[in-house]
C-alpha positions in Angstrom: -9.7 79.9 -67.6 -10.5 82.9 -69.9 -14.1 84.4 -68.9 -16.8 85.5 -71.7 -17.5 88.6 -70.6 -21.3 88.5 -71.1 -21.6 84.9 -69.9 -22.3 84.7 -66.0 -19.7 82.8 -64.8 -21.6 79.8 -62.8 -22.9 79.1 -66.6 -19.1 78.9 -67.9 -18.0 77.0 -64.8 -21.2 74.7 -65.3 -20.8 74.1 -69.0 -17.1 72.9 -67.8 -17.6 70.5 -65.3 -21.3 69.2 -67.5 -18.2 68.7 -70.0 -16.0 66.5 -67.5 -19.3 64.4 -66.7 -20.8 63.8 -70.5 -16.9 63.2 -71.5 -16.4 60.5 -68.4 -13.8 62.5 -66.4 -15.9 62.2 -63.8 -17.6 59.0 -64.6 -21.3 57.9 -62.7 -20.8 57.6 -59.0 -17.8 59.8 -58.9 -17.5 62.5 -56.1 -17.5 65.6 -58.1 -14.9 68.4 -56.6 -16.3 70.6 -53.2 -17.3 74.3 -53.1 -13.8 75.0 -51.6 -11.8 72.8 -54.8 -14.1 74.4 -57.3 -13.3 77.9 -56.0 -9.4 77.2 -56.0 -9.7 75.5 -60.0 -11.8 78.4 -61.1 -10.6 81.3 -58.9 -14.8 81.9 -58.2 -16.4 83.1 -54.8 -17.8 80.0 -52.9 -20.9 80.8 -53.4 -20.7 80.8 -57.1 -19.0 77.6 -56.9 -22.2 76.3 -54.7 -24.7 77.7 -57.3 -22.6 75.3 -59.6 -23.3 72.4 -57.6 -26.8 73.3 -57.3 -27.5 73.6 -60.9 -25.8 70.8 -61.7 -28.1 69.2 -59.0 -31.5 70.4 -60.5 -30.3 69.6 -63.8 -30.4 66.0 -62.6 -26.5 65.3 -63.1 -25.3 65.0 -59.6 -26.9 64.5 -56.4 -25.5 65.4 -52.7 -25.1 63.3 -50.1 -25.2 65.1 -46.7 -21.8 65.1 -44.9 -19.9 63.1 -48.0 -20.5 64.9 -51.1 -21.8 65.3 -54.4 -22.2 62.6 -56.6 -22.3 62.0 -60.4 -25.9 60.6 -61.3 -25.9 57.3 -64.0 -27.0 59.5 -67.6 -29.0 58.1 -69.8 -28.1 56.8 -72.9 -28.9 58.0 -75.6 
């Protein structure tokens, strides 16, 4: 992945992986990829790759289950 230099990259990572939901790569109820998957894809420190999770979490598109994972949320329609 080629990084915008005046883009954080959690955002860039983010607006990837918000892609692969909207587009149904990862489709509602999916288990979205861990900290230690996200930093192997991206080549990020883990805890940019959990600040990814977390936003995408309080952005309301995927929600953690302890001890399994993170899930893909049902969007709305539009």
């Amino acid at each position: 992945m080629e990084w915008e230099p005046d883009v954080p990259r959690w955002q860039q990572v983010y607006a990837r992986i918000e892609e692969r939901i909207t587009d149904g790569t990862y489709p509602p109820g999916s288990q979205l990829p861990g900290v230690l998957a996200i930093v192997e894809e991206f080549g990020i420190a883990q805890m940019t790759a959990r600040r990814v999770l977390t936003e995408l979490r309080q952005a309301g598109l995927a929600q953690m289950q302890v001890g399994i994972g993170t899930f893909v949320t049902d969007l709305p329609k539009p």
